[in-house]
MDTraj code that builds the backbone (N, CA, C; nanometers):
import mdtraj as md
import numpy as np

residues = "UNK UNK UNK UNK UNK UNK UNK UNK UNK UNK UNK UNK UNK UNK UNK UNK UNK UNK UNK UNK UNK UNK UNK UNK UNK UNK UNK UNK UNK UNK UNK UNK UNK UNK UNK UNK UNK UNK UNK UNK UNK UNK UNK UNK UNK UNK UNK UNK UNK UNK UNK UNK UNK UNK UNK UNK UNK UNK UNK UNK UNK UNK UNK UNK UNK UNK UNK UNK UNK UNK UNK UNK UNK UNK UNK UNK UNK UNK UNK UNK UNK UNK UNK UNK UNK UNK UNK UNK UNK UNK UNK UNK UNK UNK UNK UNK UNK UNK UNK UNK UNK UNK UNK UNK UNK UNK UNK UNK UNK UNK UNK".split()
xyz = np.array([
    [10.5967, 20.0502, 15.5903],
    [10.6785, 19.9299, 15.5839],
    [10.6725, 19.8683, 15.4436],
    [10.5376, 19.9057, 15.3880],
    [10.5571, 19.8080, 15.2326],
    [10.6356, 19.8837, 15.1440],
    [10.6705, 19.9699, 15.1943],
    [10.7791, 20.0987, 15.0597],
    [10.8923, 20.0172, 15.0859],
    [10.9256, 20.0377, 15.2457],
    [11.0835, 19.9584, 15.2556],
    [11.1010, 19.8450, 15.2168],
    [10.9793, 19.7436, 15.2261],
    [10.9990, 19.6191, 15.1574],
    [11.0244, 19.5776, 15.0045],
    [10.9647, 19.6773, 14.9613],
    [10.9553, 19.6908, 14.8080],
    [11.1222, 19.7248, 14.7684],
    [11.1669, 19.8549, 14.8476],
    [11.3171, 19.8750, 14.8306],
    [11.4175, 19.7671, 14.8326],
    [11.3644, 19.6782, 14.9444],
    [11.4776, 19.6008, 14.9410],
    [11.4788, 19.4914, 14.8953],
    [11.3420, 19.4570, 14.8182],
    [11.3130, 19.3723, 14.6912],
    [11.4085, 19.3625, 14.5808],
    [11.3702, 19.5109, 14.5302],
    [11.4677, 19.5811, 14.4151],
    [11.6302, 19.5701, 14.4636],
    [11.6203, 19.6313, 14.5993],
    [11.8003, 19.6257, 14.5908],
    [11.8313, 19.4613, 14.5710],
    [11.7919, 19.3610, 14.6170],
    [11.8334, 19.2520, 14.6068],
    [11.7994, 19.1846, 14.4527],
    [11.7431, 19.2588, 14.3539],
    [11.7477, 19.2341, 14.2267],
    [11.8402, 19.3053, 14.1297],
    [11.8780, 19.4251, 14.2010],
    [11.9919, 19.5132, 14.1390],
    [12.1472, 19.4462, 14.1544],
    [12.1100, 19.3514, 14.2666],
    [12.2663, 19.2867, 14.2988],
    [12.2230, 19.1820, 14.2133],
    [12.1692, 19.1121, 14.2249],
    [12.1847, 18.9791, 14.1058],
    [12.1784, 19.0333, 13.9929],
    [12.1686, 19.1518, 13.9276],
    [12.1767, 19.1694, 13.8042],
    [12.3188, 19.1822, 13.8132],
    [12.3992, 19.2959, 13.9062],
    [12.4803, 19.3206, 13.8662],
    [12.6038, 19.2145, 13.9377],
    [12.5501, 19.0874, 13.9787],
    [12.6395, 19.0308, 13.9747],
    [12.6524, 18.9401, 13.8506],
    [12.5446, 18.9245, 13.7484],
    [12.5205, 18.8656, 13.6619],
    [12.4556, 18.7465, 13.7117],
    [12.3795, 18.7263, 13.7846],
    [12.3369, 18.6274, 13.8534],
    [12.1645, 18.6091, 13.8078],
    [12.0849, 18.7204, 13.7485],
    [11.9986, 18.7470, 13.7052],
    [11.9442, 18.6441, 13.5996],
    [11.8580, 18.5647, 13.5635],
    [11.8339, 18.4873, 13.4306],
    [11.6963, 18.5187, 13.3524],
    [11.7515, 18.5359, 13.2172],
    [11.5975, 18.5447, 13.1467],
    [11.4863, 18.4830, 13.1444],
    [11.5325, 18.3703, 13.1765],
    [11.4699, 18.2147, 13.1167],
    [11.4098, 18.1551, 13.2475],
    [11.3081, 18.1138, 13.2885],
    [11.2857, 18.0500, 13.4342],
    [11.2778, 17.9316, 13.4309],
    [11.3662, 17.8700, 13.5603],
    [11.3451, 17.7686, 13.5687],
    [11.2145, 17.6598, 13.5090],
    [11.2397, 17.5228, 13.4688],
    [11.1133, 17.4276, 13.4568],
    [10.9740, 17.4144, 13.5646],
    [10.8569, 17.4438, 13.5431],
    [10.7643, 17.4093, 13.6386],
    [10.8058, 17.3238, 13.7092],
    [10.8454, 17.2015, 13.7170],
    [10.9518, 17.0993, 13.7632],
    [10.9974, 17.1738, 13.9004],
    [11.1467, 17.2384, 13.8443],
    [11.2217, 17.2479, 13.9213],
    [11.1892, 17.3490, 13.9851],
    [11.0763, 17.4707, 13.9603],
    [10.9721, 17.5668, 14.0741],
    [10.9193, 17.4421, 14.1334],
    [10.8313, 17.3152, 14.1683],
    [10.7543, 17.2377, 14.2207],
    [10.7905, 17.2210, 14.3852],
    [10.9844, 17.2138, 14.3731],
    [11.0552, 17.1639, 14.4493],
    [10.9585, 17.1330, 14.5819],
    [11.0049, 17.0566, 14.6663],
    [10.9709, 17.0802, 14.8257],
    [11.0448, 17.0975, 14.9064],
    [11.1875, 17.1143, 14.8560],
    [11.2751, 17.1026, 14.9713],
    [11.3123, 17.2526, 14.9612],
    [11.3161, 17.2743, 15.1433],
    [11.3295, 17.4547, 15.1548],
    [11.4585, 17.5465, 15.0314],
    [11.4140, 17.6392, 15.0045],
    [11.4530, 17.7568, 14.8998],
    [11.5266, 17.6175, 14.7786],
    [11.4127, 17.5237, 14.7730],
    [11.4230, 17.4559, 14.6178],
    [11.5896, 17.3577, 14.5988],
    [11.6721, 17.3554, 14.7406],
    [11.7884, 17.3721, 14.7104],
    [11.8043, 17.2433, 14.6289],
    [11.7282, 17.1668, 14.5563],
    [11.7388, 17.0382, 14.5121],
    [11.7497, 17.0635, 14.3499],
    [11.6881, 17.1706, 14.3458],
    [11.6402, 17.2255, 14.2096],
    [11.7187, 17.3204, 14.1244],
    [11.7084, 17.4380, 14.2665],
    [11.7432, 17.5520, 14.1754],
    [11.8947, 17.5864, 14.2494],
    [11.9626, 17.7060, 14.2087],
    [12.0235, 17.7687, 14.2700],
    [11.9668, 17.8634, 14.3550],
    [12.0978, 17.9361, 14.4575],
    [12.0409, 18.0365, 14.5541],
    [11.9439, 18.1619, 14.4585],
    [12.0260, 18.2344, 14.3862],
    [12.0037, 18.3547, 14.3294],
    [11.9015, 18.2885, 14.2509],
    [11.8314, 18.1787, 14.1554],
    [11.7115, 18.1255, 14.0790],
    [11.6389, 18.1204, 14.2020],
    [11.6509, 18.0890, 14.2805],
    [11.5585, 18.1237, 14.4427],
    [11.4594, 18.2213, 14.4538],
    [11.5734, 18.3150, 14.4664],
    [11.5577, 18.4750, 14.5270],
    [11.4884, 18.5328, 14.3905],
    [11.5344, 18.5084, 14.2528],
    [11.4711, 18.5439, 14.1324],
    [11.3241, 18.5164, 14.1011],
    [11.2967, 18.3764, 14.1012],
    [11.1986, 18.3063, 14.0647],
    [11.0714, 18.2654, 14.1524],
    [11.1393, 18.3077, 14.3116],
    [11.0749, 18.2348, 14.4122],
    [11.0386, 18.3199, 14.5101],
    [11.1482, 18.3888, 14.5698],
    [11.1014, 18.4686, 14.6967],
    [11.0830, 18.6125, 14.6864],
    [11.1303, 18.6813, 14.5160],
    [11.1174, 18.8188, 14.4765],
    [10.9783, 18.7915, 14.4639],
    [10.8752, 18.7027, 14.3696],
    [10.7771, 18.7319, 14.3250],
    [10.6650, 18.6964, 14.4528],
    [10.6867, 18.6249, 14.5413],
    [10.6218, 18.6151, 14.6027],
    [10.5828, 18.6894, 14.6902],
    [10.6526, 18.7486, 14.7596],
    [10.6950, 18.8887, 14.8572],
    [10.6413, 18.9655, 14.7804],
    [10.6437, 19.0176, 14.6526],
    [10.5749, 19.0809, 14.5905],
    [10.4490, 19.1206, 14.5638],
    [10.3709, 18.9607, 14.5237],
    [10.1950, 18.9264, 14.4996],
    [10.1886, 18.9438, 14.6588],
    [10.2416, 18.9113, 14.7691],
    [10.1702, 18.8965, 14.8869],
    [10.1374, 19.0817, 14.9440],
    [10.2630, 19.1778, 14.8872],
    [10.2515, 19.3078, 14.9171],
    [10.1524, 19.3630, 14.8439],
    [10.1237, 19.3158, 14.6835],
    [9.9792, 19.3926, 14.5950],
    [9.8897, 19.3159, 14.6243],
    [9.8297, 19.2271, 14.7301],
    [9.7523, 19.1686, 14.7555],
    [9.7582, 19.2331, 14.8725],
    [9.8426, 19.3167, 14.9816],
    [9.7869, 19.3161, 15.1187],
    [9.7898, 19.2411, 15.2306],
    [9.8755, 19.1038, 15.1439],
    [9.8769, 18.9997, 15.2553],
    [9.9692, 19.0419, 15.3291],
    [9.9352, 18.9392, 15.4782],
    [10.0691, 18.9891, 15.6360],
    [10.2097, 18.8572, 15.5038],
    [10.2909, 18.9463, 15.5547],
    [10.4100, 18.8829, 15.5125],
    [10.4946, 18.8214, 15.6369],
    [10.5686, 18.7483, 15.5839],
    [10.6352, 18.6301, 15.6878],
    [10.7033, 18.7004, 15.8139],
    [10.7117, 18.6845, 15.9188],
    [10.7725, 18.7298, 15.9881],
    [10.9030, 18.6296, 16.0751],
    [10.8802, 18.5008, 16.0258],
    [10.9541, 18.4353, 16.0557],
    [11.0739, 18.4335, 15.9764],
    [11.2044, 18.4489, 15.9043],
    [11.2456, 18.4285, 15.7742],
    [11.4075, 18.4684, 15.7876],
    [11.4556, 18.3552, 15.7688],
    [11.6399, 18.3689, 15.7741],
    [11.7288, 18.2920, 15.6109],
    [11.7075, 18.4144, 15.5776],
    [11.7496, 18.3704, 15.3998],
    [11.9023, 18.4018, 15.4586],
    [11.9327, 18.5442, 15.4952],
    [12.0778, 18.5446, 15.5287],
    [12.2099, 18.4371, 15.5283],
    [12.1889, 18.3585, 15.6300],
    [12.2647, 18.2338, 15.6614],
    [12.2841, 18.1623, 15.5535],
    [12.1262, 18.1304, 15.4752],
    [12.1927, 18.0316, 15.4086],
    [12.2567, 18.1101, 15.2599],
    [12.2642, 18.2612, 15.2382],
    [12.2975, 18.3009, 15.1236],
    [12.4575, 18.3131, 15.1629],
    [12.5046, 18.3490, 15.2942],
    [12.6298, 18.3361, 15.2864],
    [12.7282, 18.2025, 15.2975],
    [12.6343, 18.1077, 15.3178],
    [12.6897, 17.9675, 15.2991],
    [12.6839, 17.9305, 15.1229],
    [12.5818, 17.9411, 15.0782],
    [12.5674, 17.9410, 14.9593],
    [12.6612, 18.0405, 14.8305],
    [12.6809, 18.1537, 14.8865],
    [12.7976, 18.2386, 14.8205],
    [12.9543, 18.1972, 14.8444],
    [12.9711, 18.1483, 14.9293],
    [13.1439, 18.1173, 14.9970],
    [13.2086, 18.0352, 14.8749],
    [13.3269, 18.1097, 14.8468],
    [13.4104, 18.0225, 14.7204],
    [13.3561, 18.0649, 14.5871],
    [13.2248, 18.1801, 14.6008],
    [13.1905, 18.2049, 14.4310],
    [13.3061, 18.3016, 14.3867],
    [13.3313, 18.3227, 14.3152],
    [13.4630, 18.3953, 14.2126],
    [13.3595, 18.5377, 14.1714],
    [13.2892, 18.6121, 14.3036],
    [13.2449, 18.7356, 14.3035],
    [13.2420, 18.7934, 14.4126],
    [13.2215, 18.9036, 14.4590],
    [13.1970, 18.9665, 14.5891],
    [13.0326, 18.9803, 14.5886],
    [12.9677, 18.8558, 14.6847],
    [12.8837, 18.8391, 14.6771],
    [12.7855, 18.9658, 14.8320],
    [12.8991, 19.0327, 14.8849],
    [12.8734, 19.1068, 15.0106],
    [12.7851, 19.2529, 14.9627],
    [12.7424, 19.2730, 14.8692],
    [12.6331, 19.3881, 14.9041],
    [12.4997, 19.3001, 14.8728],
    [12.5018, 19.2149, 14.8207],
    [12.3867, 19.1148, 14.7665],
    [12.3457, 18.9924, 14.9403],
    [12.5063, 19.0201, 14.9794],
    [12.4714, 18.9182, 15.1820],
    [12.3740, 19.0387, 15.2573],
    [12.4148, 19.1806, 15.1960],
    [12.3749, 19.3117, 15.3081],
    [12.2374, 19.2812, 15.2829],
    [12.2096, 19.2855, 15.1486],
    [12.0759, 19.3113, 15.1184],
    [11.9524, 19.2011, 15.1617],
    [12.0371, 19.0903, 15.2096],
    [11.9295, 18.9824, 15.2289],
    [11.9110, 19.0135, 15.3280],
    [12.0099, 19.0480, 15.4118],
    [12.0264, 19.0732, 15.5805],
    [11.8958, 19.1540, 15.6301],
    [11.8918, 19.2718, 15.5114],
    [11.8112, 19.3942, 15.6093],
    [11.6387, 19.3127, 15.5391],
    [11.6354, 19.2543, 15.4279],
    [11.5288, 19.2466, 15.4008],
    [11.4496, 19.1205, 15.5037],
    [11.5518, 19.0217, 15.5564],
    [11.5160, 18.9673, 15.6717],
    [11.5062, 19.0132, 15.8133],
    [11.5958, 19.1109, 15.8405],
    [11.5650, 19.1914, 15.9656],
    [11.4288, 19.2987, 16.0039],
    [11.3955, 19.3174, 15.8127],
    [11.2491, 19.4029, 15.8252],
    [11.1508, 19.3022, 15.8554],
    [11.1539, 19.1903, 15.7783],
    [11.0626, 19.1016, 15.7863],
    [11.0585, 19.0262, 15.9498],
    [11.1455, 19.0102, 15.9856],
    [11.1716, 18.9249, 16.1346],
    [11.1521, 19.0106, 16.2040],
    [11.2007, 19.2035, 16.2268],
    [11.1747, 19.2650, 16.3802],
    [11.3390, 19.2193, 16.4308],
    [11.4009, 19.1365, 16.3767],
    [11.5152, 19.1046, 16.4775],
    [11.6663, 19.1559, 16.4000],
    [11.7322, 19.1906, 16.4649],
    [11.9050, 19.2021, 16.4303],
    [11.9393, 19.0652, 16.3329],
    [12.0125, 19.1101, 16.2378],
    [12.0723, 18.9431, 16.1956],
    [12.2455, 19.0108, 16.2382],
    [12.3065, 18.8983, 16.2446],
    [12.4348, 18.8847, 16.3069],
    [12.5019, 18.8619, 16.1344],
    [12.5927, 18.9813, 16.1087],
    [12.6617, 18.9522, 15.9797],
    [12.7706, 18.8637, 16.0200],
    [12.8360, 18.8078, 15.8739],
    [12.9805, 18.7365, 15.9264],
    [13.0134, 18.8006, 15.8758],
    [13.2110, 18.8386, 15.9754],
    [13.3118, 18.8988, 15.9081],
    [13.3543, 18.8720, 15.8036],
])
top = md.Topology()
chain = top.add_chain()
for i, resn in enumerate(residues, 1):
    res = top.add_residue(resn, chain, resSeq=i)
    for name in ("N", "CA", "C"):
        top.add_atom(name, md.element.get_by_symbol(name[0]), res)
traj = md.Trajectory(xyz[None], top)
């Protein structure tokens, strides 16, 4: 399971690159501090997934730690994508399966 997780780490960093969504520069300690869920006060979705939930998922897999099993990024990435001026749908797939590994459960795509 930590290979597939790792895969779908990367695939969901291969789509923000290639949506150009990727940033060099990281956010302010500040605006990482946030408290409000996936930072939405702070950051954007994809500074999220970049700064926040790639690296963490990450240290918790080279550490060994149990990883979340609770976890619905899906929903809010396709609310958060609607109206962007990209095809944000292999970057919706990729959240999908990396939450369906993590949850055990089906996520329900939208048409």
């Amino acid at each position: 399971m930590t290979a597939d997780i790792s895969r779908l780490l990367l695939d969901i960093e291969q789509e923000l690159k290639t949506l150009g969504w990727w940033d060099s520069e990281p956010p302010s300690a500040a605006a990482l501090a946030s408290t409000q869920p996936f930072c939405i006060d702070t950051l954007s979705l994809p500074q999220w997934l970049q700064f926040v939930l790639l690296p963490r998922l990450r240290a918790m897999l080279a550490a060994g730690s149990p990883l979340p099993g609770r976890i619905a990024v899906y929903p809010v990435a396709v609310e958060s994508f609607k109206g962007v001026n990209a095809d944000a749908s292999a970057l919706n797939e990729a959240i999908a399966r990396l939450d369906e590994a993590l949850s055990g459960r089906p996520v329900v795509r939208e048409s």
